[in-house]
DONU-258752 format. One line per 8 residues: number of its first residue (from 0); for each residue x negated, y, z of C-alpha. Coordinates in pm, whole numbers, plus 50000, padded with zeros to 5 digits. Last residue first. Layout:
<lolums>
NUM	X Y Z  ...
</lolums>
This chain:
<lolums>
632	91480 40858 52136  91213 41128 52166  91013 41074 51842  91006 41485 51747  90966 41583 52100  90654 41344 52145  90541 41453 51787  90549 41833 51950
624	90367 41774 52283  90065 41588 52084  90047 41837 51805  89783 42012 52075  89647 42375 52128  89288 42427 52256  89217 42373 52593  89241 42560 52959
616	89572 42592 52841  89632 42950 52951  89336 43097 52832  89303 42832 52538  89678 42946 52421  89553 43320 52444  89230 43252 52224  89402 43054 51963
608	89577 43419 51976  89289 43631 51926  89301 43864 52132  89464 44222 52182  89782 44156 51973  89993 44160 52298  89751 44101 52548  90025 44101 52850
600	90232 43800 52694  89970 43483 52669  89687 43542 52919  89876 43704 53222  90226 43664 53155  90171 43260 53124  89986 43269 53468  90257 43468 53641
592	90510 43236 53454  90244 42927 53640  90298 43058 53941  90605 43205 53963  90739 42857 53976  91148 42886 53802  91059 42631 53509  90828 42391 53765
584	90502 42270 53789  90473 41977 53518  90751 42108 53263  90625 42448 53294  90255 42336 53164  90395 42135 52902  90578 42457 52770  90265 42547 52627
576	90218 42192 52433  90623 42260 52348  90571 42656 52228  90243 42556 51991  90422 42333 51796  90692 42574 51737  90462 42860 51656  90402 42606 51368
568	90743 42538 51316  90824 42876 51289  90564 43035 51117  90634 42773 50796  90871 43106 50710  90551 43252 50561  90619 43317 50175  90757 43636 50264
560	90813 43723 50676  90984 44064 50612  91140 44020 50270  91240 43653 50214  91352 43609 50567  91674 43754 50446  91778 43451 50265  92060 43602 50112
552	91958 43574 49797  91802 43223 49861  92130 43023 49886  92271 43110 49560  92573 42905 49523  92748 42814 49194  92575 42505 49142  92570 42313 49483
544	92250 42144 49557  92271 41800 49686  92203 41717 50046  91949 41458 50173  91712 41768 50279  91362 41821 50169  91342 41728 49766  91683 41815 49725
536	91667 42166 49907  91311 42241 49739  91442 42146 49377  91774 42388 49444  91530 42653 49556  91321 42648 49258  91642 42651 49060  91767 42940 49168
528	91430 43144 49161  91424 43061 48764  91061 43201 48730  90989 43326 48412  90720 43542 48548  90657 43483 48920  90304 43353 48912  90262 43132 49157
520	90229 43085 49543  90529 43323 49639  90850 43154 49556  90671 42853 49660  90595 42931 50004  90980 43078 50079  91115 42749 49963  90866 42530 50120
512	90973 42661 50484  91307 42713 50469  91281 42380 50335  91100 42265 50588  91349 42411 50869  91605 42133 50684  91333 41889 50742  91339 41961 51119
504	91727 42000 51141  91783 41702 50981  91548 41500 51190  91730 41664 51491  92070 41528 51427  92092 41342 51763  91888 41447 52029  92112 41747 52080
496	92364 41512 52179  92120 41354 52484  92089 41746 52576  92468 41758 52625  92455 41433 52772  92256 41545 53047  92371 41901 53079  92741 41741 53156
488	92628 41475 53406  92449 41762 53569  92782 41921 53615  92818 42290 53506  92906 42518 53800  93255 42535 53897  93372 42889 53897  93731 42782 53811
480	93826 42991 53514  93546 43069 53344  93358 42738 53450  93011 42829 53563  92631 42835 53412  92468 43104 53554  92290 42875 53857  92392 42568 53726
472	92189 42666 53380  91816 42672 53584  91854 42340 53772  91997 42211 53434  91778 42244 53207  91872 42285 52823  91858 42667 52802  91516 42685 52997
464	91327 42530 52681  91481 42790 52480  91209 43035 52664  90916 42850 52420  91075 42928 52130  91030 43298 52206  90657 43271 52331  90593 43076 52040
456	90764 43274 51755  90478 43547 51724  90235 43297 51685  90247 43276 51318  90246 43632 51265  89876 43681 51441  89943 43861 51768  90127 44234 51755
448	90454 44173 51972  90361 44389 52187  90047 44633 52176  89730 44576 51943  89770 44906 51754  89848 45078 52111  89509 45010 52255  89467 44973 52604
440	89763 44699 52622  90063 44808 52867  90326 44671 52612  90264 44301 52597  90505 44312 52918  90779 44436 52730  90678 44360 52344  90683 43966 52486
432	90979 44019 52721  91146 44125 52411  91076 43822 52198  91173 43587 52487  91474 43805 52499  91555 43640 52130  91504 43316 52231  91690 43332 52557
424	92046 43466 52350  91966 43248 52080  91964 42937 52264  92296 43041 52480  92425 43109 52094  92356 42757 52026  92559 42637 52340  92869 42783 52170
416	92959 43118 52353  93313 43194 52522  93392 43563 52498  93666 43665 52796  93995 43683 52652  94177 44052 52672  93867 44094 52422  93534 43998 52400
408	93301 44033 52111  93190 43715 52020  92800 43704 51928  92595 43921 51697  92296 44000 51777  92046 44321 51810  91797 44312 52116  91666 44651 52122
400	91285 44755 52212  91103 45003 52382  90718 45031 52555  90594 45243 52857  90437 45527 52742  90076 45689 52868  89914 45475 53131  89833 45168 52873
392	90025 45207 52577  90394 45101 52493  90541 45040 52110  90832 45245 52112  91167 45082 51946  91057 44731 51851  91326 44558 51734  91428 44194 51865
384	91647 43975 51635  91953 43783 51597  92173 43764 51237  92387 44003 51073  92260 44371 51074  92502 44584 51085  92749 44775 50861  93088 44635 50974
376	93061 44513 51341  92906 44265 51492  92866 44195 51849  92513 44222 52095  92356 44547 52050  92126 44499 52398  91871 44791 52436  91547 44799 52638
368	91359 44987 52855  91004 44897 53025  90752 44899 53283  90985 45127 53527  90840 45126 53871  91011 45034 54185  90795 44688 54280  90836 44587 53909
360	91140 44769 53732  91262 44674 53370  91537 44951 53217  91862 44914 53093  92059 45036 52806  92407 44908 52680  92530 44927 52304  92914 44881 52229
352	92987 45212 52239  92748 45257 51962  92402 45488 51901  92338 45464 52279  92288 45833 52522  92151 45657 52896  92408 45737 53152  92500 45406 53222
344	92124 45306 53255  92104 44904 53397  91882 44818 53647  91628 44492 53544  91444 44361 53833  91048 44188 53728  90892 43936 53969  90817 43734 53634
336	90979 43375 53683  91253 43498 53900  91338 43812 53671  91361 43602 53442  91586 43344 53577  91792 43635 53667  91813 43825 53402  91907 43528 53111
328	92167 43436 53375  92295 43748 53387  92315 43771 53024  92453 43403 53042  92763 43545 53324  92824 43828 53112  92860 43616 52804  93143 43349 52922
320	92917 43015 52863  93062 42761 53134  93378 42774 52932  93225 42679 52621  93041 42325 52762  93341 42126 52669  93390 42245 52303  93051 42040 52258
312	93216 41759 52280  92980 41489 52416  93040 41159 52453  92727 41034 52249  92921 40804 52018  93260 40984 51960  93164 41294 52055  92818 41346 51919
304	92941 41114 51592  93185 41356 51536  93017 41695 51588  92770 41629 51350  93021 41530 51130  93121 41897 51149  92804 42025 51118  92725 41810 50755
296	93074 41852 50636  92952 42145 50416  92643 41991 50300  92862 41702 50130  92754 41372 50298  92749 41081 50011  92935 40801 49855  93228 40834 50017
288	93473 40519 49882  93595 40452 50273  93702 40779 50363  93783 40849 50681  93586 40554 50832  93339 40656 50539  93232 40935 50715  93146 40884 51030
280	92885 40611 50777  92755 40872 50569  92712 41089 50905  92475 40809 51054  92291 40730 50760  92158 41120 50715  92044 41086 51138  91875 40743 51022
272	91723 40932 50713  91621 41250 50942  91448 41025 51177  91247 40878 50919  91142 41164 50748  91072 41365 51057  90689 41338 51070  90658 41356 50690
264	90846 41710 50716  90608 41792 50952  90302 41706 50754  90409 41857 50432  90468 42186 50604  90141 42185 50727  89975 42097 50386  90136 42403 50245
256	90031 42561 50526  89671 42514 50489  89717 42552 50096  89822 42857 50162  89508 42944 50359  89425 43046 50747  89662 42926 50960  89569 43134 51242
248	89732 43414 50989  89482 43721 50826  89486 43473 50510  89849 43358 50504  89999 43703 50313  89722 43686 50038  89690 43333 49915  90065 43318 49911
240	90106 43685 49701  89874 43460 49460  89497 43397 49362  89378 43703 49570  89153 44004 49430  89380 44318 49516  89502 44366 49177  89609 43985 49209
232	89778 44033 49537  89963 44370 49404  90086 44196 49098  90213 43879 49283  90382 44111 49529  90543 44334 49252  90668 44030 49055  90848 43862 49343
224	91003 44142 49452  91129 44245 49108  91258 43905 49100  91409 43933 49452  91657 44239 49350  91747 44098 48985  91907 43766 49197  91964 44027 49508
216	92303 44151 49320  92476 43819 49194  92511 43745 49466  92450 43929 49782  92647 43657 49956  92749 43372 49766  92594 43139 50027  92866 43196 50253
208	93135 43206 49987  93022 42815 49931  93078 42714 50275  93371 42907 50350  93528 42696 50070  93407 42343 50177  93497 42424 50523  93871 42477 50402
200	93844 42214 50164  93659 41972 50456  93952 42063 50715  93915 41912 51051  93731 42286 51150  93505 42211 51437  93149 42295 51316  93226 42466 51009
192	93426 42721 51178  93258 42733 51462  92964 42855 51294  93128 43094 51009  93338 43291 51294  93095 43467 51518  92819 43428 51227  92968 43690 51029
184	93097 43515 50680  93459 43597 50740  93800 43409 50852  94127 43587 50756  94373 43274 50888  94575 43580 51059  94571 43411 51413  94192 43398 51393
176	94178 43567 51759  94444 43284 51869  94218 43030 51685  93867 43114 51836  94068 43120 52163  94190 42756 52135  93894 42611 51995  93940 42516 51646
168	94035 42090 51562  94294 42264 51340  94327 42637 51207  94491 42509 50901  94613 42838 50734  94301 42976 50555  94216 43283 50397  93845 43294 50318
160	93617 43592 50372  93329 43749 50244  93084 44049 50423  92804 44206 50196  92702 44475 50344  92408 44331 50532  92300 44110 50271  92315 44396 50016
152	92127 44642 50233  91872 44325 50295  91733 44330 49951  91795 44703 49894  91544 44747 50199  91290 44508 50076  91300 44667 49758  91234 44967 49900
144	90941 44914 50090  90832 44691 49787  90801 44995 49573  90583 45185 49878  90341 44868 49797  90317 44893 49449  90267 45237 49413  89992 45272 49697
136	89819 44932 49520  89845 45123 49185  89685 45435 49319  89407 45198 49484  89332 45050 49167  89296 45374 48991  89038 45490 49226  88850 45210 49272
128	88866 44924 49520  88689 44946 49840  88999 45051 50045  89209 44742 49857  89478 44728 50129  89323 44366 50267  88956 44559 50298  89185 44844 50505
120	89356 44564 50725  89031 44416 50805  88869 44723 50969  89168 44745 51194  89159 44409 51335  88785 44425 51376  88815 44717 51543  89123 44570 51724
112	88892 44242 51860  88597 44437 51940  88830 44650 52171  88971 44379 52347  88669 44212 52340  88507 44491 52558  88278 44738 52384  87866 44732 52409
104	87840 44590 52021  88139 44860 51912  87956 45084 51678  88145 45254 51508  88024 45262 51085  88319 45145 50930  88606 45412 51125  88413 45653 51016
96	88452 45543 50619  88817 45416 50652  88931 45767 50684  88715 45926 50402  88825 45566 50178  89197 45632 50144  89396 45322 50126  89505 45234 50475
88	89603 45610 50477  89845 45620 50168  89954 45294 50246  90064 45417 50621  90207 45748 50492  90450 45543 50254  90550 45348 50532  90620 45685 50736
80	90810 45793 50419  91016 45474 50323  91067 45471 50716  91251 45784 50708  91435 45762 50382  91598 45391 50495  91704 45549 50856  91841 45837 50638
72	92011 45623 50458  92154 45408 50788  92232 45780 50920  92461 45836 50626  92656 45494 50689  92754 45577 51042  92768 45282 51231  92387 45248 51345
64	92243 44890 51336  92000 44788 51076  91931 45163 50874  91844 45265 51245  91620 44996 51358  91414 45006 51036  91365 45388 51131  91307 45347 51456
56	91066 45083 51359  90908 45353 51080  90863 45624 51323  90735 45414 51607  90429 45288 51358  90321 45603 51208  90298 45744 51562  90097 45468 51634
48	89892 45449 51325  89805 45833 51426  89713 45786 51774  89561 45439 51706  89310 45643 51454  89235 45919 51685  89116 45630 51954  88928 45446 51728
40	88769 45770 51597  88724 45856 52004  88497 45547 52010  88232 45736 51767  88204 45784 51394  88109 46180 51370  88362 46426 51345  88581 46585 51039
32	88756 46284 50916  88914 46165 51257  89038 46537 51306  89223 46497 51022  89357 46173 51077  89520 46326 51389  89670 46554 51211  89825 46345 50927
24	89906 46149 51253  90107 46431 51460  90310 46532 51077  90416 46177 51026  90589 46171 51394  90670 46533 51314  90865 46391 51049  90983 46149 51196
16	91137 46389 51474  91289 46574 51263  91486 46330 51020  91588 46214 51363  91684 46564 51478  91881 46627 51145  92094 46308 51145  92250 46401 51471
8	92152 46249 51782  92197 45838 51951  91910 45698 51711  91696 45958 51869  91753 45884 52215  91626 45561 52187  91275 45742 52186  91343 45869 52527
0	91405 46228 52580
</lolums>
């Protein structure tokens, strides 16, 4: 039975099997407290965090996807208990004691690096605190477990809708499966919608009802959130939940980030003004009087000006993007780069008949298995992301994930996908590949997707790269109807288009960025959360905040990465100076992807990752690449 298999059986057998996940590493620890420090205490204590570990992301992965509302609460139960387990052990000072006095001098760095690793996390829990202060820090932190699960229950099940009957300037499939004028807030139909819709009240509506989700339900729900995280980072001797959550990060401080942020949304000030000037002036040839850009015309101007000016429609590039032909294209260029085959599993038992399972072979033998969830459907999760299933271990378990997304769900028409999507699609199998071949690492605590937070986006971002090239997207990249691959002429001004707007995009990132930063850098009490993150969205984007809307309670970033959205751009700066290395010998050279796998995916967590980039770099890691991709003209 494969892990996966669990999320595909009756309630009772998962319950089960958690708890003799939970059960294997109470053992485990047990044996850890009753022998002398040694290696094999290591060992014991990666057997029992990574049983700990597989329970609660099959857990997580279950209360995000599975259609049956009962087993998304016991999904929610299950990882509330193996989370709980994990506090209860990071916090108890007989485990941590063995574990302190190993001796790991004669060790690879590998194994340096976890005990290190390890030893950290229990000084971060508060393992040398007292005895009260440890109960409180157990409290706290198995109360945020389920605040962070209410938080994103309500995103997840809340699901809004406009009624509309001016369908105009909507592709012609989008509008024949919107025939009813019922459109929703699931990505599938909000993006086009306010990208090609000709009317601003209609976009204007769907707009607002968007960021209306979870209202008024996650404004109590992120207060408490806010309040327990400050509380538990100043019981644990940190100046704010800020100073706490960035410390462990390759960014160090919060005031490190803070200044980060501040330096990248300096570095696209100008460009976002002339990109701001641009749309005001699209727009007043409609309307001569506008005096501004209202956030919900923003896309759809977009759109304007990169047709009108640029030449590019992005309509035009649909019907190369039917979504069997980019999965395969996502598999073969892959599979290229990496030497890797993927087979699918027909037989393999799914939790939804939408789900498909396949498996990664490399000369015959099975290195992986993965999951692809890919349309929405009442209940699920609603944006894009990779879930760890299994982690893997060296010559014991080969690793798991799912690929969860949401993208048009074809019908007697094939499902077109906007370029965007295409982006998605790679970026989120970049995540994948990284647990995948990340998942072979001696020690399980270190495998997959398990390098400081704020690299975790690099490898990801850095696979987009092979969406906007066209020797790799005229090889998947073909006409639905007459098999014509997409003309170079085509890529060329598509990626000239994408140009355009990308100052926006950069300071609109930033106040992601700042927003989720300054929620958690102060002390929460009193805090309007509304109108901090009306001040951040004026203060970083040109567009005016819109009473009424409540942007930040369904900001479901909020609860896993906390005050650390600035992750992306800064794994982002570290994806284009790796990419660099691609651009000069080739996106489909086995070479250097044979190079990359080595020192940046196959650690995992098992290095530092400054140390990864210099590996493969042969340097430290450079803003140069980014400010060139910034200033491109």
């Amino acid at each position: 039975m494969t892990a996966a298999s669990l999320l595909s059986g009756p309630r009772d057998a998962f319950v089960r099997a958690s708890s003799e996940d939970l059960q294997r590493a109470r053992a485990a620890v047990g044996r850890l407290k009753s022998r002398p420090p040694s290696l094999e205490s290591l060992r014991t204590w990666d057997e029992a965090t990574s049983a700990i570990s597989d329970a609660s992301a099959r857990a997580s992965l279950l209360r995000s996807v599975h259609p049956d509302a009962a087993m998304r609460d016991a999904g929610e139960r299950c990882e509330q208990e193996a989370e709980a387990l994990s506090t209860e052990l990071a916090l108890d000072p007989e485990v941590y004691a063995p574990l302190s006095k190993i001796d790991a001098s004669g060790e690879d760095e590998d194994t340096r690096w976890y005990l290190f690793r390890v030893l950290r996390e229990f000084r971060r829990a508060g393992v040398d605190k007292d005895a009260q202060t440890r109960a409180r820090a157990r409290a706290l932190n198995e109360e945020l477990v389920r605040i962070g699960q209410e938080f994103q229950r309500n995103i997840r099940d809340d699901v809004r809708s406009i009624q509309v009957t001016d369908l105009e300037g909507l592709p012609p499939d989008y509008a024949r499966a919107h025939a009813s004028g019922r459109i929703t807030t699931d990505h599938p139909d909000y993006v086009p919608f306010m990208t090609y819709s000709r009317s601003s009240p209609a976009r204007e509506q769907l707009w607002k009802v968007y960021r209306q989700r979870a209202h008024p339900g996650n404004l109590g729900v992120l207060d408490r959130m806010l309040t327990r995280r400050y509380e538990l980072a100043r019981l644990l001797g940190y100046e704010s939940w800020a100073a706490y959550v960035t410390e462990d990060k390759m960014i160090g401080s919060a005031q490190a980030a803070e200044a980060f942020i501040e330096r990248i949304a300096s570095a696209a000030e100008a460009r976002a003004r002339k990109d701001y000037e641009a749309l005001l002036a699209r727009k007043r040839r409609d309307d001569p009087a506008a005096e501004r850009v209202d956030p919900w015309d923003s896309e759809a101007l977009k759109e304007r000006v990169r047709a009108e000016q640029l030449g590019f429609d992005s309509q035009s590039v649909r019907p190369y993007f039917e979504l069997g032909r980019v999965m395969e294209g996502i598999f073969d260029t892959t599979a290229r780069m990496f030497g890797v085959e993927y087979r699918r599993l027909p037989e393999a038992p799914v939790w939804h008949a939408d789900v498909t399972a396949w498996e990664v072979l490399e000369q015959g033998r099975a290195i992986g298995r993965f999951f692809l969830d890919l349309f929405p459907r009442e209940g699920k999760y609603k944006h894009a992301a990779q879930f760890t299933i299994a982690s893997g271990v060296r010559d014991a378990a080969i690793p798991e994930g799912a690929l969860v997304c949401n993208f048009p769900r074809p019908s007697a028409e094939p499902a077109l996908l906007e370029h965007g999507e295409v982006v998605t699609f790679f970026h989120e199998f970049g995540h994948l590949l990284h647990h995948l071949f990340g998942g072979h690492t001696r020690w399980a605590g270190v495998s997959g997707v398990r390098t400081e937070w704020d690299f975790v986006e690099a490898p990801s971002q850095m696979l987009e790269e092979w969406c906007w090239d066209a020797s790799v997207l005229q090889r998947f990249a073909r006409h639905v109807e007459t098999g014509e691959a997409i003309p170079a002429a085509l890529i060329a001004r598509m990626r000239a288009a994408d140009e355009f707007g990308k100052g926006l995009r950069v300071r609109q990132q930033m106040f992601y960025a700042a927003t989720s930063l300054r929620l958690h850098d102060r002390d929460p009490t009193g805090l309007d959360t509304t109108a901090l993150s009306a001040v951040q969205q004026e203060r970083y984007t040109p567009f005016r905040h819109v009473p009424g809307t409540y942007f930040h309670e369904s900001f479901g970033h909020l609860e896993g990465y906390s005050a650390i959205y600035y992750t992306y751009m800064w794994s982002l700066v570290i994806a284009k100076d790796l990419f660099g290395v691609f651009r000069r010998e080739g996106l489909l050279n086995r070479e250097p992807a044979a190079r990359y796998r080595r020192a940046i995916l196959e650690p995992g967590g098992g290095l530092p990752a400054a140390r990864l980039v210099r590996d493969f770099l042969g340097r430290e890691a450079s803003f140069d690449a980014y400010a060139e991709w910034l200033n491109a003209p």
